[in-house]
C-alpha positions as a printed Julia matrix, in Angstrom:
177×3 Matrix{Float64}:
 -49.23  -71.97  -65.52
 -51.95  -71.75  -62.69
 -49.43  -72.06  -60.26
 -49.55  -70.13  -56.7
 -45.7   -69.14  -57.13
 -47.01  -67.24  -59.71
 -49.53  -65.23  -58.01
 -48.94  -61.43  -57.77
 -45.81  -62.4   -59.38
 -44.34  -59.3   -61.93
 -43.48  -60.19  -65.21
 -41.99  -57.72  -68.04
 -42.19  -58.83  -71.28
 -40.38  -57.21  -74.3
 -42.05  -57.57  -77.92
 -45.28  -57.96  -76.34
 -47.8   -56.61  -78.63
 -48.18  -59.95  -81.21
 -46.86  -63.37  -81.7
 -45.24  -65.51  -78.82
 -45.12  -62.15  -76.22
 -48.42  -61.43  -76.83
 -49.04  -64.81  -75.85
 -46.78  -65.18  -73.23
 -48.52  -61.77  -71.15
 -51.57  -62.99  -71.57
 -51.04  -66.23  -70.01
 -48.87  -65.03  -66.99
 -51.79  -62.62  -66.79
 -54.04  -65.53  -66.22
 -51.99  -67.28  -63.59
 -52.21  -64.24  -61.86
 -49.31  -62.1   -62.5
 -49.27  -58.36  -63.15
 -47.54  -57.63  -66.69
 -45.34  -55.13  -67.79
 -46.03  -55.04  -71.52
 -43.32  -53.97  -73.82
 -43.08  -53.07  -77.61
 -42.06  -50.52  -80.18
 -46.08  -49.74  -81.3
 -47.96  -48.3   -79.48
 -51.16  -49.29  -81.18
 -50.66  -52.94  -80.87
 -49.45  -52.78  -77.36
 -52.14  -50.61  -75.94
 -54.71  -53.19  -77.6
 -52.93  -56.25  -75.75
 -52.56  -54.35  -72.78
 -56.56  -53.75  -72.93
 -56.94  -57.42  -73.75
 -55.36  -58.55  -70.74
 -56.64  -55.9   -68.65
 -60.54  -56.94  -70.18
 -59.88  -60.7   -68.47
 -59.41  -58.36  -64.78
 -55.72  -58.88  -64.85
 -53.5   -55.94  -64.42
 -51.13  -54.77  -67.7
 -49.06  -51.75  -67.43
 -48.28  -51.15  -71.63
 -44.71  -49.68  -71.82
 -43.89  -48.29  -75.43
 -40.33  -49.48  -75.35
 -37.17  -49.97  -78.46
 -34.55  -52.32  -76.89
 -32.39  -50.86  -78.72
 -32.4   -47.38  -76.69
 -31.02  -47.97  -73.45
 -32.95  -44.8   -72.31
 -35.72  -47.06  -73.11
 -35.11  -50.24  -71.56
 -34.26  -48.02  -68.11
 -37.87  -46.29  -68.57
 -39.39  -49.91  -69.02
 -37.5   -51.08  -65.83
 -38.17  -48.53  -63.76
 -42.19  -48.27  -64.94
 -42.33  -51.91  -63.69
 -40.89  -50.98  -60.34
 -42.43  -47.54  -60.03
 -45.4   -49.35  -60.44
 -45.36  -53.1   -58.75
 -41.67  -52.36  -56.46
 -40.0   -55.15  -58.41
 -39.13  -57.49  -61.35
 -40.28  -61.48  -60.53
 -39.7   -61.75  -64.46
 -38.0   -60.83  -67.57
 -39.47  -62.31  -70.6
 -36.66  -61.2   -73.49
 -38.85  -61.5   -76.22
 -38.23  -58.75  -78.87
 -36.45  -59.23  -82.18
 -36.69  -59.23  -85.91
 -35.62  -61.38  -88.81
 -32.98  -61.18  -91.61
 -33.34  -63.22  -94.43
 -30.58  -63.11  -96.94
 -27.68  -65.6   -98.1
 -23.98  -64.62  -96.25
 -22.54  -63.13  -99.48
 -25.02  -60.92  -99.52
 -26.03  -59.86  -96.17
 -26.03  -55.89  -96.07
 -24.17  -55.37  -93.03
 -25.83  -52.4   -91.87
 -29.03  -54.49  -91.55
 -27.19  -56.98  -89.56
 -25.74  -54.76  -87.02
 -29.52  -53.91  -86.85
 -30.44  -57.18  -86.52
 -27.79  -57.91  -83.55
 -28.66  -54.35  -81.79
 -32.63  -55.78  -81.2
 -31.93  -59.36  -80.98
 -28.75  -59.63  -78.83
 -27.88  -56.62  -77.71
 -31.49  -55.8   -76.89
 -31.59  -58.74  -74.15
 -28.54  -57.44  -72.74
 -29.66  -53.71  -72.36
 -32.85  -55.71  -70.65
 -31.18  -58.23  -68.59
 -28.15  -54.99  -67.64
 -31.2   -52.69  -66.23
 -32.86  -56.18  -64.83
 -30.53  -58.35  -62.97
 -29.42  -55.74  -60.14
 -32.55  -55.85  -58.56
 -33.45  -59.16  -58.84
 -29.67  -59.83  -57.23
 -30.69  -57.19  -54.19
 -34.27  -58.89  -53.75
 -32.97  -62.61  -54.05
 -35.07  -63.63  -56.57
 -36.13  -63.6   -59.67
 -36.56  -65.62  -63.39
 -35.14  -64.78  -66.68
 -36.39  -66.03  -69.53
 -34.41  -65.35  -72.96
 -36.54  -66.65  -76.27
 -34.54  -67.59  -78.72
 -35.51  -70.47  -81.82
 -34.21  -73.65  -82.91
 -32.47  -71.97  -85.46
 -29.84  -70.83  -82.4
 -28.83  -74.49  -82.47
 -28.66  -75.36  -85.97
 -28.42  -73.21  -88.79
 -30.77  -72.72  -92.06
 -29.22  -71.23  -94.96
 -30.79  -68.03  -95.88
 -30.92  -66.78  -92.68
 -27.01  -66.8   -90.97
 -27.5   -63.07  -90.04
 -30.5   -63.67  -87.83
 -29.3   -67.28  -87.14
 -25.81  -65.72  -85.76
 -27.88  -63.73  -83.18
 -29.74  -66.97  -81.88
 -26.91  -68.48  -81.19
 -25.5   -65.92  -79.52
 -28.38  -65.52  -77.21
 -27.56  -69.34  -75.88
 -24.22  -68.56  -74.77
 -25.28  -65.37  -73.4
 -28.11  -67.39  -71.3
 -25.95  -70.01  -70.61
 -22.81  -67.86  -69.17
 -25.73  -65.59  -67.6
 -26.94  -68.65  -65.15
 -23.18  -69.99  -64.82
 -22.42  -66.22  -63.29
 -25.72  -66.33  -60.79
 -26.0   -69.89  -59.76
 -26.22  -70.51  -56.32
């Protein structure tokens, strides 16, 4: 990443305490950006935050559920409290669902849809004003392969993949130019 854009950039990643967010912060981190770290516990969070912060980076560790809009607002307004703006939104959180269609319990796939789709919306909703008001701004929604070709096993959590890709893709259609 290394790049000078980057510098002092501020980035706010959701699911940030393992896996690819973990990852992601840290490496934004070391291209110089300051990090908004998000994630449901608190534990694992504070101990990336302290990671990042150990390298003389700067990670503010916001315990966050996208699925709690009162949430997602606190995370948002931490990161401008804090920095005066959003430069990025890494939409990173989400969880699995493995089961075959006939049997899907659909309780756990409303679940499923409320972190993994409707999660990036609640974060991209509290998000995108400011980045409209300031000009500017980059947002990133992870998804998986599996958004663009389904496994079976796994339609429930495959569904909300691919519903993240025409979310992204009518999301830059509406702020293009």
């Amino acid at each position: 990443m290394g790049s000078r854009i980057l510098d002092n950039a501020v980035v706010v990643v959701t699911g940030a305490s393992s896996g690819i967010g973990r990852a992601a912060a840290t490496e934004f981190a070391r291209a110089g950006c300051r990090v908004v770290l998000a994630a449901r516990t608190e534990p694992r969070l504070l101990a990336a935050a302290a990671a990042i912060e150990s390298t003389g980076s700067r990670a503010i560790p916001v315990v966050c559920d996208v699925r709690l809009e009162a949430d997602v607002s606190r995370l948002m307004e931490k990161a401008r409290e804090t920095f005066g703006r959003i430069d990025i939104l890494v939409c990173n959180a989400g969880v699995g669902l493995c089961s075959r269609v006939e049997e899907i319990p659909l309780p756990a796939l409303h679940s499923v849809f409320d972190v993994n789709f409707f999660g990036v919306v609640r974060c991209v909703q509290a998000a995108l004003p400011g980045m409209l008001q300031q000009r500017s701004g980059l947002i990133q929604i992870v998804s998986s392969v599996i958004g663009r070709r389904a496994i079976p096993g796994y339609a429930g959590y495959c569904a909300t993949k691919f519903a993240l890709g025409a979310l992204a893709e009518s999301l830059r259609l509406e702020v293009m130019g």
